[in-house]
C-alpha positions in Angstrom: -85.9 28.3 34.7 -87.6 24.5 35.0 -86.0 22.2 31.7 -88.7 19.9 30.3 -86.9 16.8 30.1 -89.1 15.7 27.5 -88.1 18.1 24.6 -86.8 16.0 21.8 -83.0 16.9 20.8 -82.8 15.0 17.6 -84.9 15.0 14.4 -87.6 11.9 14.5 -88.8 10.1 11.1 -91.4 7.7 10.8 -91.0 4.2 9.7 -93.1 1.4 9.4 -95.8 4.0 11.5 -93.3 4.5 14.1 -91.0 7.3 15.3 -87.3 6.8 15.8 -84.3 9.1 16.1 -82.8 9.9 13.0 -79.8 12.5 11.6 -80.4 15.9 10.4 -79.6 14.6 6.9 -81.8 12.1 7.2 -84.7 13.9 8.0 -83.9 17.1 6.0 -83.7 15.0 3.0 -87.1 13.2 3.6 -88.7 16.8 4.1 -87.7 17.8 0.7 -89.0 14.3 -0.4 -92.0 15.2 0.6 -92.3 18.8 -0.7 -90.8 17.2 -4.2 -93.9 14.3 -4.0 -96.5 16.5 -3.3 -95.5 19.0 -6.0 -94.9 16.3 -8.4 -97.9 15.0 -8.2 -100.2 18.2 -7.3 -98.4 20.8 -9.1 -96.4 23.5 -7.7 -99.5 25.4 -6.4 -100.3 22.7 -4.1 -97.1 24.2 -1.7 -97.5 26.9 0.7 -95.2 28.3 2.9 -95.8 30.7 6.3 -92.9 32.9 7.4 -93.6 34.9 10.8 -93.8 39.1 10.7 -91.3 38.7 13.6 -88.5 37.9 12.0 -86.3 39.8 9.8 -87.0 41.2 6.0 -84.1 39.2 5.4 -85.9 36.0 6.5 -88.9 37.0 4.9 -87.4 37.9 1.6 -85.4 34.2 1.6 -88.6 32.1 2.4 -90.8 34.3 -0.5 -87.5 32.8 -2.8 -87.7 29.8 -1.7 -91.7 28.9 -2.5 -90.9 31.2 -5.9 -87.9 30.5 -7.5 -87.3 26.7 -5.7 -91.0 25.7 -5.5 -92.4 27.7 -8.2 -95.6 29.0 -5.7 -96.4 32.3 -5.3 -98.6 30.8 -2.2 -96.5 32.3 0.9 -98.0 34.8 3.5 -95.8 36.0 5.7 -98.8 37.6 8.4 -97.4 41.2 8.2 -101.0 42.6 8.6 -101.7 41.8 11.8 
């Protein structure tokens, strides 16, 4: 199997419109920055989350808490129909 030597291997945040290597703190923190902004300012209906139909009812049923309980959206899809 070929390695793409290219893959990144540590969590990126921009600053000042550019990229640089940052800790998983770091960067974990400044998502949930972002999800707290947007609902903040938009409401809690402005949030949506996507979970995959491949992964387990365990999965699922954590990211559907998550938007619910956390978030307070109901706006989660989790693509089981297809």
């Amino acid at each position: 199997m070929a390695t793409n030597n290219s893959r990144l291997t540590t969590p990126m945040v921009r600053e000042h419109g550019k990229l640089r290597p940052a800790t998983w703190d770091e960067a974990l923190e400044r998502a949930a920055e972002g999800f707290r902004d947007a609902v903040q300012k938009h409401g809690p209906q402005s949030f949506g989350l996507f979970s995959c139909s491949k992964t387990t009812n365990e999965m699922n049923f954590l990211a559907q808490k998550f938007a619910r309980v956390v978030v307070g959206s109901n706006n989660i899809d989790s693509c089981n129909r297809t």
